[in-house]
Residue, then its C-alpha position, 0 to 999 in steps of 0.5 A: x202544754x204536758x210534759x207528755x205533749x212535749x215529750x213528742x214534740x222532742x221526738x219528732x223534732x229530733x227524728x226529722x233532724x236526723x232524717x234530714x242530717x240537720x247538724x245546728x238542729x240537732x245542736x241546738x236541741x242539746x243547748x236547749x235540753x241542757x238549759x232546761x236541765x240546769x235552769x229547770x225552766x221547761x217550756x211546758x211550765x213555762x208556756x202553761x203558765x204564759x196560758x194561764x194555767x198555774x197547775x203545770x206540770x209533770x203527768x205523773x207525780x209522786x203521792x203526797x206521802x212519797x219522799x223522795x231520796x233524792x232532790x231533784x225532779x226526775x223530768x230535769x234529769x232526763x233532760x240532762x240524760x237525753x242531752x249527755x246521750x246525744x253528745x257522746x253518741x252523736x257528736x264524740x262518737x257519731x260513726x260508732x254509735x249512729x243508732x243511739x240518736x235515733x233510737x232516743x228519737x223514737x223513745x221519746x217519740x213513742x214515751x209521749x204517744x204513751x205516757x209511760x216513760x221508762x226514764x221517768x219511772x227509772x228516775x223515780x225508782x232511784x229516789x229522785x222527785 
């Protein structure tokens, strides 16, 4: 599995458990997203190598001759994005902020049926991995 394949499974995931006013889906979405944040042990990685594959990873990485500023993969940190986004929109300020949830549901929805995602590129351009 890509990270771009899981990209659209998140969005989906996450659009029909807003759809559906799905509190513990969308709960345990965070948890999830948080501990691969933290861990960086993505379900990508870690079903492509349970498949086989040791080459698993990110769509698109940097060059060899690229250094990144900073050491941390851009993937990790848009998990942790996406996970602190969904606790203030959602959880603190739900009534206030009720579109942000389904607005990253269809960003991600639409970054996996792409393959560009801006956050990715963002965090790149800031110097991370």
């Amino acid at each position: 599995m890509t990270e771009r394949t899981f990209r659209i499974i998140l969005g989906a995931i996450l659009l029909a458990a807003l759809y559906f006013d799905w509190r513990q889906v969308i709960y345990g979405y965070i948890v999830v997203l948080t501990f691969e944040g933290i861990t960086n042990w993505r379900i990508p990685t870690l079903l492509s190598r349970l498949q086989g594959n040791s080459t698993a990873g990110s769509d698109c990485a940097l060059s060899p001759g690229d250094k990144a500023r900073i050491n941390f993969e851009a993937e990790r940190a848009l998990r942790l994005a996406v996970a602190a986004f969904l606790i203030i929109s959602y959880v603190v300020f739900s009534k206030e902020l009720w579109f942000f949830p389904w607005f990253i549901g269809f960003a991600l929805f639409g970054a996996g049926l792409s393959g560009i995602c801006p956050m990715v590129m963002g965090f790149r351009w800031a110097g991370f991995r």
